[in-house]
Jmol script that loads the backbone (N, CA, C; Angstrom):
load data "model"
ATOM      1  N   UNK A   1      90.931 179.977  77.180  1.00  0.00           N
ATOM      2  CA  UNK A   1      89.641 179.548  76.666  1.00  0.00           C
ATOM      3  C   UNK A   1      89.227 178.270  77.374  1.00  0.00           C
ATOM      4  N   UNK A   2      88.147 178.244  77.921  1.00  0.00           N
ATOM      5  CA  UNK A   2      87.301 176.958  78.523  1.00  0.00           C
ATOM      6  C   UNK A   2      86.793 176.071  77.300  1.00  0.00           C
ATOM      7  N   UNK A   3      87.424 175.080  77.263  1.00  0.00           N
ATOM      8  CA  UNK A   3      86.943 173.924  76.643  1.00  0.00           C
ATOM      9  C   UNK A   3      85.837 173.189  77.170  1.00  0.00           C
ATOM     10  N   UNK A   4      84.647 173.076  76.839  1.00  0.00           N
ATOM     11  CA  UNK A   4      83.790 172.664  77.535  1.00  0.00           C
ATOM     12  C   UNK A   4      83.087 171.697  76.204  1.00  0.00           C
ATOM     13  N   UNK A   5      81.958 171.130  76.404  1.00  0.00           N
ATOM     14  CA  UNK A   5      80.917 169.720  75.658  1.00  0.00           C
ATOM     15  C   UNK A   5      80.338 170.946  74.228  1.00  0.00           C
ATOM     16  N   UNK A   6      80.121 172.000  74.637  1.00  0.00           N
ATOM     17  CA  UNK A   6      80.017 172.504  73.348  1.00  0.00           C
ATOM     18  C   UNK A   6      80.536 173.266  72.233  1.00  0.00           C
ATOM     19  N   UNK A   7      82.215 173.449  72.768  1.00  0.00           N
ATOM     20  CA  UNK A   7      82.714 173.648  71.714  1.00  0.00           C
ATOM     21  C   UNK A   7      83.314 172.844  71.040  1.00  0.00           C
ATOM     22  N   UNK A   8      83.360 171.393  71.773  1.00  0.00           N
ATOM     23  CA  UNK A   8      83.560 169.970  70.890  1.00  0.00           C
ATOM     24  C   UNK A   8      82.687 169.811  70.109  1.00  0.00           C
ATOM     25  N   UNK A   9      80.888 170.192  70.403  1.00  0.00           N
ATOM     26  CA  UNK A   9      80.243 169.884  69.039  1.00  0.00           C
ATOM     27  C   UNK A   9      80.825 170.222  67.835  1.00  0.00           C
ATOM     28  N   UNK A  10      80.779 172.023  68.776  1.00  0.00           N
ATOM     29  CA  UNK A  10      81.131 172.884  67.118  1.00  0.00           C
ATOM     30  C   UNK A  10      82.042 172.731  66.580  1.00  0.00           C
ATOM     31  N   UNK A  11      83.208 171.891  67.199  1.00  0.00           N
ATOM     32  CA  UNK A  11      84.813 171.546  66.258  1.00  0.00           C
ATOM     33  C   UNK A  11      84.429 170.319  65.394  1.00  0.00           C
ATOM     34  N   UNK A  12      83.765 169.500  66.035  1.00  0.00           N
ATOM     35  CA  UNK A  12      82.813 168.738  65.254  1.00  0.00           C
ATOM     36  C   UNK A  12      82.037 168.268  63.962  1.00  0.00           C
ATOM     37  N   UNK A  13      81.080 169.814  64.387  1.00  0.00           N
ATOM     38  CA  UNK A  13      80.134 169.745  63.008  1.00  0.00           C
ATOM     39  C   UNK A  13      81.012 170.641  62.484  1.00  0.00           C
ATOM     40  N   UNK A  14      81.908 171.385  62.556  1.00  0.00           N
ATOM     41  CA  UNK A  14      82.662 171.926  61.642  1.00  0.00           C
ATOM     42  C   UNK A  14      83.640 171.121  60.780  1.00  0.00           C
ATOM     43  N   UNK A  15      84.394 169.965  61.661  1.00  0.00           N
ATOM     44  CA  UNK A  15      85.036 169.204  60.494  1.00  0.00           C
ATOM     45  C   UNK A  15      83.986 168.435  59.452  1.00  0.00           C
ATOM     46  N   UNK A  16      82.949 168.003  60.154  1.00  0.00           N
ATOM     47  CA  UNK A  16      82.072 167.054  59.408  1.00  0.00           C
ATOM     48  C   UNK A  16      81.882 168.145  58.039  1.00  0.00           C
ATOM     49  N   UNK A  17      81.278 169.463  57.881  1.00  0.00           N
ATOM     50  CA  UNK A  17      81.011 169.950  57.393  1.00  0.00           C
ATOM     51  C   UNK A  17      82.206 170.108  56.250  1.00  0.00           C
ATOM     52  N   UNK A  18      82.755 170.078  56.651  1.00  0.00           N
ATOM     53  CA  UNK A  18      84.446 170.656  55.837  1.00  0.00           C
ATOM     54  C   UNK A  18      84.859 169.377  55.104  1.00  0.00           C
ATOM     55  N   UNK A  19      84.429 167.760  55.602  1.00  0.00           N
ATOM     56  CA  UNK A  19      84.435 166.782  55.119  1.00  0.00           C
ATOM     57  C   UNK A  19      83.766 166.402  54.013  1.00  0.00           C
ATOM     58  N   UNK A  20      82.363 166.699  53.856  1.00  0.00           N
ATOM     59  CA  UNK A  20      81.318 166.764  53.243  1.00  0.00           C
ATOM     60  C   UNK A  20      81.487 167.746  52.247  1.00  0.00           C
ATOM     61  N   UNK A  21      81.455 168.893  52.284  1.00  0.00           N
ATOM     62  CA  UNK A  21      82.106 169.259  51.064  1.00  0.00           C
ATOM     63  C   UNK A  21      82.950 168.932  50.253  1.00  0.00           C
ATOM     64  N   UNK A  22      84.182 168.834  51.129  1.00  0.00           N
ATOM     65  CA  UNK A  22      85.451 167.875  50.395  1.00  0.00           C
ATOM     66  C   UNK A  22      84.723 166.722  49.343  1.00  0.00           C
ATOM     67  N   UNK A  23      84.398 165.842  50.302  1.00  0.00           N
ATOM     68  CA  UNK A  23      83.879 164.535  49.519  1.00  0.00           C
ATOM     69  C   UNK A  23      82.663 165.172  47.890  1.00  0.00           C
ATOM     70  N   UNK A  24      81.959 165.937  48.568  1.00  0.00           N
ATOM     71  CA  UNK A  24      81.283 166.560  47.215  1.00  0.00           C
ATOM     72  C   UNK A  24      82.065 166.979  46.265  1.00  0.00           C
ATOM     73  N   UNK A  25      82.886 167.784  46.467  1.00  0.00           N
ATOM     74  CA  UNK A  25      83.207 168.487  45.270  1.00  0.00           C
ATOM     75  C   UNK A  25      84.305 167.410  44.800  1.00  0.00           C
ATOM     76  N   UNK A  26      85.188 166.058  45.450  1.00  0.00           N
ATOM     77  CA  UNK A  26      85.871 165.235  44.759  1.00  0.00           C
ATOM     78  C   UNK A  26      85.086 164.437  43.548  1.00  0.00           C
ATOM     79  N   UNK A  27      83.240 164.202  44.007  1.00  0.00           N
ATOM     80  CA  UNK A  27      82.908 163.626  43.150  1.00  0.00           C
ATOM     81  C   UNK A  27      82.202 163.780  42.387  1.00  0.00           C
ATOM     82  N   UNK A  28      82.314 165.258  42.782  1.00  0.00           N
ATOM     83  CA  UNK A  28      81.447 165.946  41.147  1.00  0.00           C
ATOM     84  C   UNK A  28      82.446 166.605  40.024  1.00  0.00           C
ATOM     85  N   UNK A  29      83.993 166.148  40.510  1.00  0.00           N
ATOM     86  CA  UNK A  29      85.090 166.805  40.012  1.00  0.00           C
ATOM     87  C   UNK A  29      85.002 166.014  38.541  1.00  0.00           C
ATOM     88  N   UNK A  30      85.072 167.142  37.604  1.00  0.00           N
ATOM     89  CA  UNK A  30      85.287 166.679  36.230  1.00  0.00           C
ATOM     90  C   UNK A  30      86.422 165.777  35.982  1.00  0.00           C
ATOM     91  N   UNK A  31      87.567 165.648  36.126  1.00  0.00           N
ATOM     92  CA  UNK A  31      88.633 165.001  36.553  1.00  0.00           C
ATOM     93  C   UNK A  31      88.154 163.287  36.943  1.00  0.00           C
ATOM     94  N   UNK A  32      86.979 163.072  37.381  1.00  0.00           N
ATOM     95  CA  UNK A  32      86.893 161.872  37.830  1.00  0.00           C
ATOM     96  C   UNK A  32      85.573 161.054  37.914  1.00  0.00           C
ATOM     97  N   UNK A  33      84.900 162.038  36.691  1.00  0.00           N
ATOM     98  CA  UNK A  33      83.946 161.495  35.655  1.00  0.00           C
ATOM     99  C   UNK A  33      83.996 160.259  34.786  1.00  0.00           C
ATOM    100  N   UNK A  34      85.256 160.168  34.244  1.00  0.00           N
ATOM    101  CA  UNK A  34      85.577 159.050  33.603  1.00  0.00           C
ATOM    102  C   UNK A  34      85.277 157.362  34.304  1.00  0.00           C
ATOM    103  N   UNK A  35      86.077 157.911  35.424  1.00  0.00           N
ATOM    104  CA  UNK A  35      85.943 156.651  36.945  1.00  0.00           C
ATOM    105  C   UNK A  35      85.076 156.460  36.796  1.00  0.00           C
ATOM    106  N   UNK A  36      84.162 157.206  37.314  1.00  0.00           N
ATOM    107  CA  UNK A  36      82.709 156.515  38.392  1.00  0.00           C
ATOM    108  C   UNK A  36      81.675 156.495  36.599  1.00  0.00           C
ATOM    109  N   UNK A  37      82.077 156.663  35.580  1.00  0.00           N
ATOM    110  CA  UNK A  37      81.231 156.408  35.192  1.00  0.00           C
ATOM    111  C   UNK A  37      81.562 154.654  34.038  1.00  0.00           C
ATOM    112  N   UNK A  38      82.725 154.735  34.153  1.00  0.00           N
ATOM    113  CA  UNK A  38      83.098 153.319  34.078  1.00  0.00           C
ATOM    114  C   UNK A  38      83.019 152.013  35.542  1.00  0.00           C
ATOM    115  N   UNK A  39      83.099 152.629  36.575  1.00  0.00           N
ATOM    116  CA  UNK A  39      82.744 151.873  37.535  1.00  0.00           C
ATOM    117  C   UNK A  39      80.795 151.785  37.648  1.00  0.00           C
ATOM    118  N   UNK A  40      80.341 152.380  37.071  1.00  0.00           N
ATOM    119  CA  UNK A  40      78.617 152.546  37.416  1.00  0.00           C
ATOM    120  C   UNK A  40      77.794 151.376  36.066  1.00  0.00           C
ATOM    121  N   UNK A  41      79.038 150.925  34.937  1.00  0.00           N
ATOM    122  CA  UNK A  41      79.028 149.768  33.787  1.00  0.00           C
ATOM    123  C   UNK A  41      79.547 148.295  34.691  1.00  0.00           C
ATOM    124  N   UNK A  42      80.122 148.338  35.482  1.00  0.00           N
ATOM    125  CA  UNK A  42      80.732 146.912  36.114  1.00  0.00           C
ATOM    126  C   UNK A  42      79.863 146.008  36.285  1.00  0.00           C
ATOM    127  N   UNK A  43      78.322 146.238  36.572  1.00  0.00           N
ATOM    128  CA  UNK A  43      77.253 145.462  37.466  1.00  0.00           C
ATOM    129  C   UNK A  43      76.692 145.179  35.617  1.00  0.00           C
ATOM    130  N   UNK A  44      76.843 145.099  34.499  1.00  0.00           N
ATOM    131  CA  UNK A  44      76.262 144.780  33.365  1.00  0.00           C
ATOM    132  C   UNK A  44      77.381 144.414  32.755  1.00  0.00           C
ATOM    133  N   UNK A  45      78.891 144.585  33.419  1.00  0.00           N
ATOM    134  CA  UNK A  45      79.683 143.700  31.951  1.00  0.00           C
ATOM    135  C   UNK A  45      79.728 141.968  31.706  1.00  0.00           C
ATOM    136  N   UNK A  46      79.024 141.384  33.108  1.00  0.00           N
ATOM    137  CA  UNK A  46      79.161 139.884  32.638  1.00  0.00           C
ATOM    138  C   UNK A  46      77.974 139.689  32.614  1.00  0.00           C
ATOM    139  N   UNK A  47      77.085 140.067  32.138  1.00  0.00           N
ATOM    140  CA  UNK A  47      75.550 139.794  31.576  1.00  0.00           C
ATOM    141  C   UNK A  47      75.370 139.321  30.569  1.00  0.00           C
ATOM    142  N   UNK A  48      75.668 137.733  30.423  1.00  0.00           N
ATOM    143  CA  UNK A  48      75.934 136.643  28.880  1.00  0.00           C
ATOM    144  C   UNK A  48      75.170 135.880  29.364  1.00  0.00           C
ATOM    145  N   UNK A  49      74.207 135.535  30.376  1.00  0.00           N
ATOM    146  CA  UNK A  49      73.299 134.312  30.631  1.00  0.00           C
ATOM    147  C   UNK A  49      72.278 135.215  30.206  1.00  0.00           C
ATOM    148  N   UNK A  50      71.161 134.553  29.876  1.00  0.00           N
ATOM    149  CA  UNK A  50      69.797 134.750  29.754  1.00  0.00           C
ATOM    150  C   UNK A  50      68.465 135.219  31.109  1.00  0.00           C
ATOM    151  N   UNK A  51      67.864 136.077  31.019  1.00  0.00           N
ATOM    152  CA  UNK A  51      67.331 136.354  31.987  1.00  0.00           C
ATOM    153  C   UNK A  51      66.497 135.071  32.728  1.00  0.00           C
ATOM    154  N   UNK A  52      66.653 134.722  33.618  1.00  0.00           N
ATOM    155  CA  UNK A  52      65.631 133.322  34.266  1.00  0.00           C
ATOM    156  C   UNK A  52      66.485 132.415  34.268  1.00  0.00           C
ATOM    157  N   UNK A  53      67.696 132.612  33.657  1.00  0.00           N
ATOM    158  CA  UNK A  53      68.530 131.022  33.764  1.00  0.00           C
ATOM    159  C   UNK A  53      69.199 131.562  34.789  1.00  0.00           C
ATOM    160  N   UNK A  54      69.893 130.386  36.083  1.00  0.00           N
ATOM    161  CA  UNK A  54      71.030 130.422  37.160  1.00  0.00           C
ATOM    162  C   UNK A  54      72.023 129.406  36.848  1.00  0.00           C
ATOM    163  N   UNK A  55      72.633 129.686  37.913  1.00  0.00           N
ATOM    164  CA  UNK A  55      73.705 128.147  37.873  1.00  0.00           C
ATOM    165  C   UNK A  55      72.974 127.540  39.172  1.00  0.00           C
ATOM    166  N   UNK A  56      72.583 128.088  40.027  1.00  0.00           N
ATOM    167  CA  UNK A  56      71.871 126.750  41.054  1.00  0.00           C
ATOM    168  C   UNK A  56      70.600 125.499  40.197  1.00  0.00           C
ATOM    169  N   UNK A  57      70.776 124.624  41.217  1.00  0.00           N
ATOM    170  CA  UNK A  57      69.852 124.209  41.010  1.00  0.00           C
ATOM    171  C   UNK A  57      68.765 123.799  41.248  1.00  0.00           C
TER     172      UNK A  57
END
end "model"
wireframe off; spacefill off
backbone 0.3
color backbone group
């Protein structure tokens, strides 16, 4: 078999493709619902100042 520039694409977009799924279905996996939906609360658990107040000055 001749290895040539376009069957590197297609080994290519074939892993990408095979990646991308992977990554989808890890994070739509019920299994790991709990995670990301306790990590998606992190950006509101130290929200004890008042809106308009900073620490600069």
């Amino acid at each position: 078999m001749d290895f040539d520039i376009n069957v590197m694409r297609s080994v290519v977009t074939l892993v990408s493709l095979v990646l991308f799924l992977g990554l989808m279905l890890w994070t739509w996996s019920r299994k790991r619902k709990d995670f990301f939906d306790d990590a998606a609360q992190v950006p509101f658990l130290d929200d004890d100042a008042p809106v308009g107040t900073s620490d600069r000055p």
